[in-house]
C-alpha positions as CSV (number, residue, x, y, z in Angstrom):
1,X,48.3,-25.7,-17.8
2,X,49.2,-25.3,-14.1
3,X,47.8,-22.1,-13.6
4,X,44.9,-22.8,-15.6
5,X,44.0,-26.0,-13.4
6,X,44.6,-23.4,-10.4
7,X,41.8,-20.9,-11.9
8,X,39.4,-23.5,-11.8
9,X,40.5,-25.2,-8.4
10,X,39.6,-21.9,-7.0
11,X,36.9,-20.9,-9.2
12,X,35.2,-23.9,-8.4
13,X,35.8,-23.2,-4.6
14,X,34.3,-19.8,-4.5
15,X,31.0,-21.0,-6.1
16,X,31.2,-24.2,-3.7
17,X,31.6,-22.3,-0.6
18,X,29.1,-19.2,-1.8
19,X,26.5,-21.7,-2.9
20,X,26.4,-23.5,0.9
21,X,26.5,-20.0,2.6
22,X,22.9,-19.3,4.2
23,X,20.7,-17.3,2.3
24,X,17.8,-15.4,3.7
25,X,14.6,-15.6,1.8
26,X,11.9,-13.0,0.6
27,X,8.8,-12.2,3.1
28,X,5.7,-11.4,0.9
29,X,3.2,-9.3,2.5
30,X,-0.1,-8.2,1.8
31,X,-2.8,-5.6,2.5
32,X,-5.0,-7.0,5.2
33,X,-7.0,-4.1,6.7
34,X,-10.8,-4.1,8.1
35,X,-13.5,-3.2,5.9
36,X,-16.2,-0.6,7.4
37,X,-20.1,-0.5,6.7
38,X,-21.9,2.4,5.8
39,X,-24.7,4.1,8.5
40,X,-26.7,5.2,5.4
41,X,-26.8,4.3,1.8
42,X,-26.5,7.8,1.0
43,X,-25.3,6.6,-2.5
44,X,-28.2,4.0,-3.1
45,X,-28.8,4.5,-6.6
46,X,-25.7,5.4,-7.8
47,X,-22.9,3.2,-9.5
48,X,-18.8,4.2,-8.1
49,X,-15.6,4.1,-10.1
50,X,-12.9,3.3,-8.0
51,X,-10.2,4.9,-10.1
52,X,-6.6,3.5,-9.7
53,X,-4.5,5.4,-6.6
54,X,-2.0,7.5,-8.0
55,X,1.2,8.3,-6.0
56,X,4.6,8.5,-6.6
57,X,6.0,6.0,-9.1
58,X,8.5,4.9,-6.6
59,X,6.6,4.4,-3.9
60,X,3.8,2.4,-5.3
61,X,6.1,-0.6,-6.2
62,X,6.4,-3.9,-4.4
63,X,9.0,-2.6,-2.0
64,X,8.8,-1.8,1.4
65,X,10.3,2.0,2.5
66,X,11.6,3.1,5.4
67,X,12.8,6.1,6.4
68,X,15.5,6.6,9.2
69,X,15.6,9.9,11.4
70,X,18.0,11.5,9.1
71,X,15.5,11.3,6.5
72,X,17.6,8.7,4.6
73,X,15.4,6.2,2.3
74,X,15.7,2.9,1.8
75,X,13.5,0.1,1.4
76,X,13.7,-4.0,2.6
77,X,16.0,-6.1,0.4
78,X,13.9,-9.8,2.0
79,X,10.8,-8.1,2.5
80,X,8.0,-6.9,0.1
81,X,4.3,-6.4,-0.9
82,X,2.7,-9.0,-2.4
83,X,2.0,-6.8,-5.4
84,X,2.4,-3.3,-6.5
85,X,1.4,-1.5,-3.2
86,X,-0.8,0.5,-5.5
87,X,-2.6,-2.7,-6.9
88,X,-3.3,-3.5,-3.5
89,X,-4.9,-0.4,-2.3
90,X,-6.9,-0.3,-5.4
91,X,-8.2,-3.9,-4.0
92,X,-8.7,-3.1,-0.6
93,X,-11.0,0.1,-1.4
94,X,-12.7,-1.6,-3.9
95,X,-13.5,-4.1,-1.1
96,X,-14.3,-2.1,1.3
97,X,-16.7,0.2,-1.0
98,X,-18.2,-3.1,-2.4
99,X,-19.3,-4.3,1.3
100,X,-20.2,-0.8,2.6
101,X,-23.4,-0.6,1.3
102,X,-23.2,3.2,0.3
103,X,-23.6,2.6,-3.3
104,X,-25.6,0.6,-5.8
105,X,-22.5,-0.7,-7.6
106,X,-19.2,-0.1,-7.3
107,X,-16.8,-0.7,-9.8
108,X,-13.3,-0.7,-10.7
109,X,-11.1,1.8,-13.0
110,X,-11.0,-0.9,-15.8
111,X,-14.9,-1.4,-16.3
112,X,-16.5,-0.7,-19.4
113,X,-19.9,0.5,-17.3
114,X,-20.7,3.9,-17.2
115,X,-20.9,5.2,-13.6
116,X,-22.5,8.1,-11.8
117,X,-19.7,8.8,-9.9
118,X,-15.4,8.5,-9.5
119,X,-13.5,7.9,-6.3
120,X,-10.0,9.4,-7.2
121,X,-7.0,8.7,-4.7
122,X,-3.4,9.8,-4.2
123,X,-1.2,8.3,-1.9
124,X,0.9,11.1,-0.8
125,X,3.2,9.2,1.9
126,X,3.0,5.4,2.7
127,X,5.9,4.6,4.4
128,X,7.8,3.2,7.3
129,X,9.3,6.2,9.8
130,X,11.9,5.2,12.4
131,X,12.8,7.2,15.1
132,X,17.0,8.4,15.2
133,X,17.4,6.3,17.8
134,X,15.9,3.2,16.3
135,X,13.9,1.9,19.1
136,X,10.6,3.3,17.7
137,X,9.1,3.3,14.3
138,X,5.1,4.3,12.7
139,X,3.5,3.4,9.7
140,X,2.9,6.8,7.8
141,X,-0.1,7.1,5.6
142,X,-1.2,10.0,3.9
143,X,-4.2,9.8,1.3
144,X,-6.1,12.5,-0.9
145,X,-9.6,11.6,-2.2
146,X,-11.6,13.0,-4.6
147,X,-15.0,12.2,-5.4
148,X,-16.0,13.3,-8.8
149,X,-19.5,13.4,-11.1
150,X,-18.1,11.3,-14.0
151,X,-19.8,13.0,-16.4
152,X,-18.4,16.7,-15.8
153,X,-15.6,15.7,-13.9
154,X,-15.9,18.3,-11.1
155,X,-15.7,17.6,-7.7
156,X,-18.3,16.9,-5.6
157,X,-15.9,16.5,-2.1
158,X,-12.5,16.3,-1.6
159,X,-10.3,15.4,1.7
160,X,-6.5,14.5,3.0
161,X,-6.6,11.5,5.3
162,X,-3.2,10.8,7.4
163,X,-2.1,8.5,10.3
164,X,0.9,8.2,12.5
165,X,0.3,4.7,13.8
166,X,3.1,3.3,15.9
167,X,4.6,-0.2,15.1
168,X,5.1,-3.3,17.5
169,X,8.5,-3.6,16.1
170,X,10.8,-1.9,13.9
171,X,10.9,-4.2,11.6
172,X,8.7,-4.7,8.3
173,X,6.5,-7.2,10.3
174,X,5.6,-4.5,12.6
175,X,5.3,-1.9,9.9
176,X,2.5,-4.1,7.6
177,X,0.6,-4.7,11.3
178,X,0.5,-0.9,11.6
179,X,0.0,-0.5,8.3
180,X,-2.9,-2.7,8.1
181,X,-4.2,-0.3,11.3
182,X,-3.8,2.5,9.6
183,X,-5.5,1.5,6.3
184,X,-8.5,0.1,8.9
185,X,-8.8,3.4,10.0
186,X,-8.9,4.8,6.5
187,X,-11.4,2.9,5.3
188,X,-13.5,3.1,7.9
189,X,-13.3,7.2,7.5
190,X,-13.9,6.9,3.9
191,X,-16.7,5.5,4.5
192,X,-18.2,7.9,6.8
193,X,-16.6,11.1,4.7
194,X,-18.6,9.4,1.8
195,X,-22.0,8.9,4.2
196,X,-22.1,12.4,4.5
């Protein structure tokens, strides 16, 4: 009985003491990147399909990646997306292609409307890079789009867009601020590729 009230005693203390240690809580961030306008509705009559970004199953979760200069990966334990980070892309080009003006309608992958054209995209790299000696870091982004006639599916353009942009800290607060730069500058080039 002894030893059995001494299991407890200690039980009890280890789930005393861990429950009043300090835990750090989760940081949620989102996708918060500039819109772009079109110079031409080149696209005025037509209706878009946004299709849903495609990328590597890992990569398009809620974490947050980094990669160190030895090329190890790892992602934030207390920080993430607010969403799938491919849920949120799909949002933030449907946004941007909504207020661009380039199209008649834009819609997204899960519409039941029929539409002219499909905007296909694959995020090849969307990550967090730090430098070996950890006092630099950039937000990588690499995208492939596609634009397709939805009735044959062949494509009518196709480009690779990539940034380096550096962050303010090395952190995942600086990465999402560079992040949100470098999606800025992506939609604002999307929107000029697709102008054309």
């Amino acid at each position: 009985m002894k030893s059995l009230m001494t299991l407890l005693f200690l039980l009890v203390s280890i789930v005393s003491i861990d429950g009043c240690s300090a835990t750090r809580g989760l940081t949620l961030y989102r996708l918060d990147a500039p819109g772009a306008k079109a110079a031409n509705a080149r696209w005025h009559r037509a209706t878009l399909r946004v299709d849903f970004p495609k990328g590597l199953d890992e990569g398009m979760s809620s974490r947050i990646y980094f990669v160190r200069g030895d090329l190890s990966r790892s992602y934030y334990r207390y920080s993430q997306w607010s969403g799938s980070l491919s849920r949120l892309l799909l949002g933030d080009l449907y946004r941007t292609l909504s207020g661009s003006g380039l199209f008649a309608h834009v819609i997204d992958y899960a519409s039941q409307a029929e539409s002219d054209y499909t905007l296909e995209t694959e995020i090849l790299r969307f990550e967090h890079r730090i430098d070996p000696d950890g006092k630099r870091s950039y937000a990588v982004v690499e995208i492939a789009a596609r634009l397709l006639r939805s009735a044959s599916g062949s494509i009518v353009r196709s480009r690779r867009f990539a940034y380096r942009i550096p962050c303010p800290s090395t952190d995942a607060a600086g990465f999402v601020q560079a992040a949100n730069t470098a999606l800025g500058a992506f939609n604002r080039d999307i929107v000029r590729w697709l102008s054309r």
